[in-house]
N, C-alpha and C positions, 0 to 999 in steps of 0.2 A: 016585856023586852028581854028580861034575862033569860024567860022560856023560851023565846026565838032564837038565840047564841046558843044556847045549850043544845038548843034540835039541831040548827044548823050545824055544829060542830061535830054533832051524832053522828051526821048525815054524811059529812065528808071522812069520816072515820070510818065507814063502813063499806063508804066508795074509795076506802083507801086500800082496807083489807080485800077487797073481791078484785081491785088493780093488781093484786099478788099471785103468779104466776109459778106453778111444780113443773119440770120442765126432766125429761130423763134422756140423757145423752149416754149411748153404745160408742164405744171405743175403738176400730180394731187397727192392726197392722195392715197397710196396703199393700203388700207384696201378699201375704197367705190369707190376708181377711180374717187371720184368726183374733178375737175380742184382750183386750189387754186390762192384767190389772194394775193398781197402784196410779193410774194415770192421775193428774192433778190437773182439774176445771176450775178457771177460776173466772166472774166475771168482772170487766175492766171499769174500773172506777169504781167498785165496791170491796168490801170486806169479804163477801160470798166465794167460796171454796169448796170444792166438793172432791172425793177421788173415786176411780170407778174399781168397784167390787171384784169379785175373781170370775165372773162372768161379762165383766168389761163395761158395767153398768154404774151410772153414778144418777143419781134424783137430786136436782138442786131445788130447795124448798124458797118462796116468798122472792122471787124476780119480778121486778116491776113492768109492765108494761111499758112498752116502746121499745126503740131499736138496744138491742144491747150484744155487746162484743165477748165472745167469750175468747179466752185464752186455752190451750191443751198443751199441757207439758207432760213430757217423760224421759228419762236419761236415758240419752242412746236412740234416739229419737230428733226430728224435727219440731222444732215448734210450730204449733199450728194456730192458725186463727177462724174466728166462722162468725160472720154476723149474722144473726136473728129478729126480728121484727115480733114481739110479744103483743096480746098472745098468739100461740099458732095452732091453727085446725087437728083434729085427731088425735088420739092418743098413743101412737107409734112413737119410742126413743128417734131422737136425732140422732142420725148415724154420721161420725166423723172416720174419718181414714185417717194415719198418719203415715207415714215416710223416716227407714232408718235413716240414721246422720251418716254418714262417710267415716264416722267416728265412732262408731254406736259398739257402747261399755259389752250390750249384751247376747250378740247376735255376732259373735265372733265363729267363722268356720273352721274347724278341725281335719285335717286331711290323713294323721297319724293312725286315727283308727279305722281308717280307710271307708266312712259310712258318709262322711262327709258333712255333717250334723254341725248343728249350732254348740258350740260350747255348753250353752245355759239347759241342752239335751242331751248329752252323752253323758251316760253311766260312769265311763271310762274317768278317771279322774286326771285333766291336762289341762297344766298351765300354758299362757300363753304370751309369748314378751309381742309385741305388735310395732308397726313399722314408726310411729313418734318415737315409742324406744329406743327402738335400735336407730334410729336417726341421732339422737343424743348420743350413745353409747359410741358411733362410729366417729361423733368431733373429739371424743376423747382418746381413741386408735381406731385411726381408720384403713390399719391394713390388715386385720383380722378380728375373728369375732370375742379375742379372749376376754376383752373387755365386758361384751355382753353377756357373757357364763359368769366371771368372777364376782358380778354384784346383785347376783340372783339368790336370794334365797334355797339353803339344802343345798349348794353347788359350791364346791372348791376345783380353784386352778393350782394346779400343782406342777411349780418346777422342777425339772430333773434334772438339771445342769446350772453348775454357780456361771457355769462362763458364755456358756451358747444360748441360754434361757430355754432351751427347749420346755415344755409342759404339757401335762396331762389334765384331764380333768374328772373329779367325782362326784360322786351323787351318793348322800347317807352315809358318807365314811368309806364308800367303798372303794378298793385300785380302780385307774382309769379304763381298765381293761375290761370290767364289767357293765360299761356305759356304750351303749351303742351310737356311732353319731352317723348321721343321715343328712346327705342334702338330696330332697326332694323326694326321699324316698327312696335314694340311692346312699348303700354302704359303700363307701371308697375309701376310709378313713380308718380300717382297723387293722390289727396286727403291727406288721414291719412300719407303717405308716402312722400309727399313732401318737407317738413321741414328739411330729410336727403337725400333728393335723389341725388341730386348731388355729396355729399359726397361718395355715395356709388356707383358711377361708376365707376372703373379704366380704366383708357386711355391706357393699354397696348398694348388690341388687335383690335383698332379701328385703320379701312382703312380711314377713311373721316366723319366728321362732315358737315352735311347742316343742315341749317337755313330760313324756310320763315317768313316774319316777315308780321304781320298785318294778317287781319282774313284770317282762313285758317280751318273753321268748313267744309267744303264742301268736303276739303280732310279728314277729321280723326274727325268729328265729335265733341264732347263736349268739351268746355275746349282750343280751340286753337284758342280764341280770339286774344290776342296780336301775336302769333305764334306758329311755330313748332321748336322744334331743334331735329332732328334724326341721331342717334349714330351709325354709319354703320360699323361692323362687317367688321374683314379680313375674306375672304375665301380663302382654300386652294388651291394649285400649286401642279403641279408633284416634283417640285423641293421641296426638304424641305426647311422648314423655324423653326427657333428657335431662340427667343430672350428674354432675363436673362437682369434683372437689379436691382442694391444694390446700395440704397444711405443712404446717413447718415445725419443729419442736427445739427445745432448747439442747435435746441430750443427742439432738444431730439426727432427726429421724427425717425424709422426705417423701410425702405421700401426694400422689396423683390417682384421681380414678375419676371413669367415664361409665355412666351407663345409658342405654340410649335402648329406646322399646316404638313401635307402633304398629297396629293392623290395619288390613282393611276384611272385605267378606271373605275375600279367600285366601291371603296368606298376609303374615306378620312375620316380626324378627325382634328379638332383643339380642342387646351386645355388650357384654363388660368388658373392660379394659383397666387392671388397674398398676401402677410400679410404685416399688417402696422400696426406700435407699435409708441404712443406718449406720452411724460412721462408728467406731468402734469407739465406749462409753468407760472411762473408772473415773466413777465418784468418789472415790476413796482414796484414790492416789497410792495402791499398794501393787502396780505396773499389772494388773489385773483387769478383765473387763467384766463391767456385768451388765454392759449391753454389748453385742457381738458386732462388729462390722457384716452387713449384712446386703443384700441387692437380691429383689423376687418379682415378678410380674407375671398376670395372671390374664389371658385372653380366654373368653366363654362366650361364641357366639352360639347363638339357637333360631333355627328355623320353625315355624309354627305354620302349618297346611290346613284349612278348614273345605276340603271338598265337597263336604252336604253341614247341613245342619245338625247332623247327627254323628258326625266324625272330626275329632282333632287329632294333627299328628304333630310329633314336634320331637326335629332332630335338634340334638346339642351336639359341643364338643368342649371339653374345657382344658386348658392347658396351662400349666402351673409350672415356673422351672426357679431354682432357689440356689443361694449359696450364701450360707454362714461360716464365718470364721471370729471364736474368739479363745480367750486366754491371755495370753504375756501380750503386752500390747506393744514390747520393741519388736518382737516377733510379727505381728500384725503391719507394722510401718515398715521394717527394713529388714526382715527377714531373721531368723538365726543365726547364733553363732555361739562361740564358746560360753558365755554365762546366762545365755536367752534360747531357748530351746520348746516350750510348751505352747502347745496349739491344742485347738479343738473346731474341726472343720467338715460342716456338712454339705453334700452339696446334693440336690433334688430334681427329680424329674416328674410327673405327675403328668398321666393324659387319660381324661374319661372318657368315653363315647357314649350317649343314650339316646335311645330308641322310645319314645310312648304313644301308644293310638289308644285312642278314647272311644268307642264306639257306644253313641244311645239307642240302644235296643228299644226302651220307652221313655214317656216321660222323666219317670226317675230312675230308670233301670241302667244298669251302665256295665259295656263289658270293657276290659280295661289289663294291656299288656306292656310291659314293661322289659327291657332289657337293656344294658350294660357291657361295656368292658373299659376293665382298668388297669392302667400300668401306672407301675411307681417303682423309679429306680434311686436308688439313695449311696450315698458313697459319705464313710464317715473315717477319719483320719484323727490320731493323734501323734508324736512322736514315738518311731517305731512302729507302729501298729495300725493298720487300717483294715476297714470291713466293707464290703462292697455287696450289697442283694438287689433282687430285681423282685416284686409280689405285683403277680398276676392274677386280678381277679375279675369271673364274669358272671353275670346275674342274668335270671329272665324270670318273670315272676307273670302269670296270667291270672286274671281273676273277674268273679262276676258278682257285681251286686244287684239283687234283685228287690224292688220297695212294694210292702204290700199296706194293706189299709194300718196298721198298728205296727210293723215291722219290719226291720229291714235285715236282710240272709247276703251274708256274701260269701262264696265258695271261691278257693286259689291253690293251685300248686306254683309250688317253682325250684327252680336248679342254681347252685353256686357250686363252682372251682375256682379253688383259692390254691394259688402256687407259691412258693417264696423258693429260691434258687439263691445259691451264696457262690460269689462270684472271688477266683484266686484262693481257694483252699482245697486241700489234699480232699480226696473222697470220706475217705474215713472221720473227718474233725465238721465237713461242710452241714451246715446247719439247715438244708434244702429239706422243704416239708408240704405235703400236697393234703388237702380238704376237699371232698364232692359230699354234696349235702341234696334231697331230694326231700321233697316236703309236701304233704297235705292239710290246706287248713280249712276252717266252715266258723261262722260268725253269726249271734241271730241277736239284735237290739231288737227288743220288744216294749213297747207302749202299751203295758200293764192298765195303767188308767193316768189321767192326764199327772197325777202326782207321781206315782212309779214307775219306774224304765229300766229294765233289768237287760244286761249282755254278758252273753256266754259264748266263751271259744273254745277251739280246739286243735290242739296243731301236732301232726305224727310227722317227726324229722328222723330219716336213714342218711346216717354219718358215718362216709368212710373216710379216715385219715392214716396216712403212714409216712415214714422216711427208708431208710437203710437199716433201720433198725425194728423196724417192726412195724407192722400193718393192724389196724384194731377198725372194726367196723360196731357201733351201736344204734339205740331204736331208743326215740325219745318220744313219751307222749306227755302233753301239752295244756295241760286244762288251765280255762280262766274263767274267771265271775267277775263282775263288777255291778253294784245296784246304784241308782239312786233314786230318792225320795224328798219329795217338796212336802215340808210341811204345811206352809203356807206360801204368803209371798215373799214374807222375810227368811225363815231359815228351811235348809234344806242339806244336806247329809248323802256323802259317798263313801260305801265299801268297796274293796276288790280287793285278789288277791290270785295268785298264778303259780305256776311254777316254772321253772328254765334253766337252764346250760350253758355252759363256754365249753366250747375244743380249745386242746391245748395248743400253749401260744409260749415262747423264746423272749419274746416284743413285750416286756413289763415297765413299770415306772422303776424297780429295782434297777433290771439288767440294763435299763439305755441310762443308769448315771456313770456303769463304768464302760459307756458303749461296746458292751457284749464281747467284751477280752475276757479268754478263759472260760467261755461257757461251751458246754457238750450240747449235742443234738438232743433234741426228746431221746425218749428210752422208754417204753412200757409204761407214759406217763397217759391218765384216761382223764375224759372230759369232766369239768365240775358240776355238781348240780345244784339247785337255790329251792327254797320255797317262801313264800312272804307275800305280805301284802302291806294295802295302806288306810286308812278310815279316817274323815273329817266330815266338820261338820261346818254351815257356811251362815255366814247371817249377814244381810243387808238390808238396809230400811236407808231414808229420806226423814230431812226434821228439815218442815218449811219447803219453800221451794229453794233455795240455796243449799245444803248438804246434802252428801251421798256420802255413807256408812256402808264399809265392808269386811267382813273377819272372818279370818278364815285360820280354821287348828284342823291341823293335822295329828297322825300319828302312821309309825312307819315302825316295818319289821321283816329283817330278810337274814335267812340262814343257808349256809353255804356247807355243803357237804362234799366229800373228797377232793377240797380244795387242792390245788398247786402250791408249794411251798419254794422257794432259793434256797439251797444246801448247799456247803463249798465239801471238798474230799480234800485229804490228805495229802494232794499232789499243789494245791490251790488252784485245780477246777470248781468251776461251778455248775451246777446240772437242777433240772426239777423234778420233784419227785411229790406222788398226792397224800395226803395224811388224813385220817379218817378223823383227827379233831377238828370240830367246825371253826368258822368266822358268822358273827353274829354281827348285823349291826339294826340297832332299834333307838326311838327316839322320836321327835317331834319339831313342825315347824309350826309357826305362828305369824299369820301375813295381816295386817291390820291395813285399809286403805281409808284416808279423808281426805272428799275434794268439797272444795269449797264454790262456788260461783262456776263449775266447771276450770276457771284459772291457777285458782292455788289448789295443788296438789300435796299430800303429805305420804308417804310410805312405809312402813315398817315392817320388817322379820326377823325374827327371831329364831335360830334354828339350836339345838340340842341332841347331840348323836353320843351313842355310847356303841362303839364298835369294837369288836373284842374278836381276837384271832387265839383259838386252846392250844394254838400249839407255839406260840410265842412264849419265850423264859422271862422268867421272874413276872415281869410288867404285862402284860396281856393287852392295855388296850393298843390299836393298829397305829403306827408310827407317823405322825404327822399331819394329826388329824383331831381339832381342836372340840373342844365336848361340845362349846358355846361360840355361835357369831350371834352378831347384831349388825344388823345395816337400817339406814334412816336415809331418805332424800325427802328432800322439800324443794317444789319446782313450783314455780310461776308460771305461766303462760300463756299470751294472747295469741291467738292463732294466727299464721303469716303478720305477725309483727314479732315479738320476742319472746325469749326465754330466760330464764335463770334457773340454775337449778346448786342448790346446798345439799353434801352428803356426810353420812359418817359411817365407820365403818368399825366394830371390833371383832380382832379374834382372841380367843382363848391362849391357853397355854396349850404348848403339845410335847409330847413325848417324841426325841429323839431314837434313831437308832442304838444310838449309844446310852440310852437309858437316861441322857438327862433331860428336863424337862423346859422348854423356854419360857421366854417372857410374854406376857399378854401385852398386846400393843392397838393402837387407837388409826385408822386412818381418817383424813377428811379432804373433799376437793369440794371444787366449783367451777360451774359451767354458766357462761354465756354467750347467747347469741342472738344474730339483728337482723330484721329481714326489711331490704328495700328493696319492694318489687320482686321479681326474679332472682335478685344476688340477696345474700345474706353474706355476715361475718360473724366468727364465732371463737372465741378463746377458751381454755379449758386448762384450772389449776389443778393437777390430779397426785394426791397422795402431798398437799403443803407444809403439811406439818415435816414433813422427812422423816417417815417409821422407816427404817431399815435395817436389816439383818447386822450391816460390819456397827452400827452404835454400841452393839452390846459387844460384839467378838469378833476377830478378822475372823473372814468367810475362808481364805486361802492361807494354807500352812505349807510349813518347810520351805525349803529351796527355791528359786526360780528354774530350776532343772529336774525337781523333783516334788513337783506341790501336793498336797491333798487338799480336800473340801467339805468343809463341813456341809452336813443337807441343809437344805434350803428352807425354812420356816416364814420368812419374812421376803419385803420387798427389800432388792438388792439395788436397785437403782436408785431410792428416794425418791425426792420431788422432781414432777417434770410439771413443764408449762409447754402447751401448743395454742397454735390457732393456726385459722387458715380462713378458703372463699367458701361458700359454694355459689353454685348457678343451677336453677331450675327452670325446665322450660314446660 
């Protein structure tokens, strides 16, 4: 009898092992069919897990017989499911397809480098802030992007005014002058116009912010020493799209915007609309403002033409008109008089026109022309003194990309005139200054092997610029490199490095704090030149199916040769003149990301600049501009239900103009927001602790007839609190 038990038991033990099924499931992406690695199979109701290879291949060993459910996950991906009926005939992998998310971490598109490429493919090293971002970013201001710049890693928003806020922005320590900013591709924002341009963007109907940082004259020419940041436009869907939002803030700010988009086969339209009303702000109670009484609204309709399937054209217009005034705030309410006298009063006009046709020559071949023109008239006032210019600038840039089996070529020229005309000055003092720029460039991304992809540019710019005072015309050529390499699936590594130029420019973070009183024309003042680059190294992995790990170091280095310098003469003019001692600036960021469940979210950067100008006395490093930030968020998230989001924010100490050095200080906010249905609501604690500049020292000195101003280091408003709706359709 016990021999019977024991055979039988044999017996089913052997028909248990031969009921065990090897089973190899192929992986790929549905849109390119290309095989995917790191995916994670898992079967449902077992412990069984398997991930597919770098050929997209996973072998799950000992599967039972019968029906069984496999799971397929990957970030940035849909989840998929596949039922199977074990065992099954032939020895061919089971081929699954998946489908990116709407949301997908990795397959984000790049337009900056004009190849049009996935992120997780381009050599070119570009950050990219993405529309839940900037979604968050715009309940905390939602009438311009400065919000979005200032809590990005490598990035400072620099004020140039204690009373009017105007600011600039840098990248690596550099002036704002050396950062190119683009929306869509289009330069509208530089020179005479820089000082408010980030004020005068709204975030409402922006798909995605990129960022190259370090020279990048080879893609877009003048001006994109320290980098580029490009403002990339929603385009329309068949489906409509509409979204409305009203917030309110405590320090008197009133925000309205509308954006509204849909096509059909043959033509589409998107429409922004937004107004922002801010009543004039002193927190400090010292008859001072440091928020400006302010009123701006901003109409951008665009027309989108699809004639064939192989032609997009799309007219815009955008029109921007502004007027701040701050300073003495009995001045502001009832005007001047014998002991109230100081103002600071901007007022703007801003009108773009653009032109783009898309023509698909092939599949992926694409020719593609662009044109522009821009006006911006600006009118800036203090007592006694006022300055009036008009900067005309027009663009047309043509270019062809051409996609072969491993590469992709794209050839462009194009044309800019840049005018600035000063309006109510004698000929001889008017600060009127004309740029014609003509350019050739050629681009070749090559797919080395599927781990390396190496791009190389080249860009010959003929620059003539002159005023009344003299005419210079130069020849800039342009070279760029950029590699990257996968070492595996986890870490992978980008170099690049370039060279590039600025013509000279009146329009600095300097000159607009004393809005341009006292300052002489150019004079035999010649373009600056850079050379630098940047090198990181990237690593991301998965623990389980719940984390996603991402780290990312950097390292940056860009040197600036016959810089521009601010000189005063013995009369107390001011004029610029070039110095053959460099401005360096080198150093490192560090971006760590942990998401948990996809929901909780964590952040962190770390940025480290040491920027140094040889021809600054005694102190050398660049004026207000801290060695060390650190910023941290932690966000929650369940998608169309809520948000929470906690931040922190430190900066360093920095060196004054005046040689003294400030205080390191700590910001922290919080955000949330509720989505029912369609409407959401959303509040926004921003900067609650109250870091601000007058804690440690009034910001405004002397007189009410005659103030001065310390520079700007800190936030000069303290804590605000907003909320508001929105409505999405």
């Amino acid at each position: 009898m016990q021999k019977l038990i024991v055979l039988l038991c044999t017996m089913l033990c052997v028909t248990g092992v031969y009921a065990q099924n090897n089973i190899s499931i192929l992986v790929k992406n549905k849109e390119n069919l290309t095989p995917l690695s790191g995916v994670t199979i898992l079967i449902k109701n077992t412990k069984i897990i398997a991930k597919t290879n770098e050929k997209g291949l996973a072998v799950i060993n000992n599967v039972p017989n019968g029906n069984q459910t496999l799971i397929v996950r990957n970030v940035g991906f849909e989840e998929q499911t596949l039922n199977l009926t074990l065992p099954i005939e032939g020895n061919q992998p089971v081929e699954i397809l998946i489908e990116e998310a709407e949301e997908g971490l990795d397959e984000v598109i790049v337009s900056s480098t004009r190849t049009s490429r996935s992120i997780k493919n381009t050599p070119t090293r570009v950050e990219t802030i993405e529309l839940e971002e900037i979604e968050e970013k715009a309940n905390m201001r939602p009438s311009n992007v400065s919000m979005i710049l200032h809590e990005s890693t490598g990035i400072a928003v620099q004020q140039t005014s204690a009373t009017s806020g105007n600011a600039s922005i840098r990248i690596q320590g550099l002036d704002g002058r050396y950062t190119q900013l683009l929306k869509d591709g289009y330069a509208s924002f530089g020179n005479f116009a820089s000082g408010l341009s980030i004020l005068e963007i709204p975030p409402l109907d922006l798909s995605q912010v990129e960022i190259i940082k370090g020279p990048s004259s080879t893609l877009y020419g003048a001006g994109a020493i320290a980098g580029v940041v490009n403002f990339i436009s929603r385009t329309p869907k068949e489906k409509a799209d509409l979204n409305l939002i009203i917030n309110q803030s405590d320090v008197g700010q009133t925000n309205l915007g509308i954006f509204s988009m849909q096509r059909n086969a043959k033509i589409g339209y998107s429409l922004l609309a937004t107004g922002n009303l801010q009543k004039a702000y002193d927190v400090d109670q010292d008859d001072f403002t440091e928020l400006p009484k302010s009123t701006d609204f901003t109409i951008h309709p665009k027309l989108f033409v699809y004639p064939n399937e192989k032609t997009t054209i799309i007219i815009g217009n955008a029109f921007t008109k502004g007027k701040r005034i701050g300073g003495d705030t009995f001045v502001i309410k009832n005007g001047a008089d014998a002991n109230h006298q100081y103002f600071e009063q901007n007022k703007t006009a801003r009108n773009t026109s653009t032109l783009d046709v898309d023509y698909k020559t092939g599949e992926q071949d694409l020719l593609k022309l662009k044109t522009s023109f821009n006006y911006f008239k600006r009118d800036v006032a203090i007592p006694s003194y006022q300055f009036n210019g008009t900067n005309y600038n027009v663009y047309t840039d043509a270019s062809y990309l051409k996609t072969l089996k491993n590469q992709s070529l794209i050839f462009g020229a194009n044309l800019v005139f840049d005018k600035f005309t000063e309006q109510n000055q004698t000929p001889s003092l008017a600060k009127n200054f004309i740029s014609k720029t003509g350019g050739l460039y050629a681009q070749q991304t090559l797919d080395i092997s599927e781990k390396f992809k190496l791009e190389t540019g080249l860009r010959g710019d003929l620059v003539n610029y002159y005023n009344a005072n003299y005419n210079k015309t130069e020849f800039f050529i342009l070279p760029r490199i950029s590699a990257l390499y996968r070492f595996n699936d986890h870490w992978s590594s980008r170099i690049g490095g370039g060279l590039g130029y600025k013509t000279p420019t009146l329009f600095t973070e300097e000159t607009e704090t004393f809005q341009y009183q006292n300052l002489l024309p150019l004079n035999n003042v010649k373009a600056e030149r850079s050379y630098g680059g940047t090198a990181d190294v990237n690593y991301k992995t998965t623990i389980g199916d719940d984390w996603l790990i991402s780290i990312n170091q950097m390292f940056f280095y860009t040197q600036i040769t016959n810089s521009t310098i601010l000189l005063q003469n013995g009369l107390g003019n001011f004029y610029f003149d070039n110095t053959t001692k460099a401005v360096k600036s080198r150093g490192f960021e560090t971006n760590a990301k942990f998401i948990f469940k996809e929901d909780f979210k964590l952040f962190a950067g770390y940025t480290y600049t040491d920027a140094k100008a040889a021809y600054l006395p005694v102190i050398q490093d660049i004026r207000l501009m801290p060695k060390s930030k650190l910023n941290l968020a932690l966000l929650y998230e369940k998608h169309d239900d809520i948000k929470l989001g906690l931040e922190g924010y430190f900066t360093d100490r920095q060196y004054l103009y005046n040689l003294f050095q400030t205080n390191s200080y700590w910001e922290f906010g919080f955000m949330a927001e509720k989505a029912f249905g369609k409407f959401s609501i959303f509040i926004n604690a921003e900067n609650f602790t109250d870091a601000r500049q007058s804690r440690y020292k009034n910001v405004v000195n002397g007189s009410h007839l005659n103030p001065t101003f310390d520079d700007i280091w800190n936030h000069t408003e303290g804590r605000t609190f907003n909320g508001g709706v929105k409505f999405k359709l």
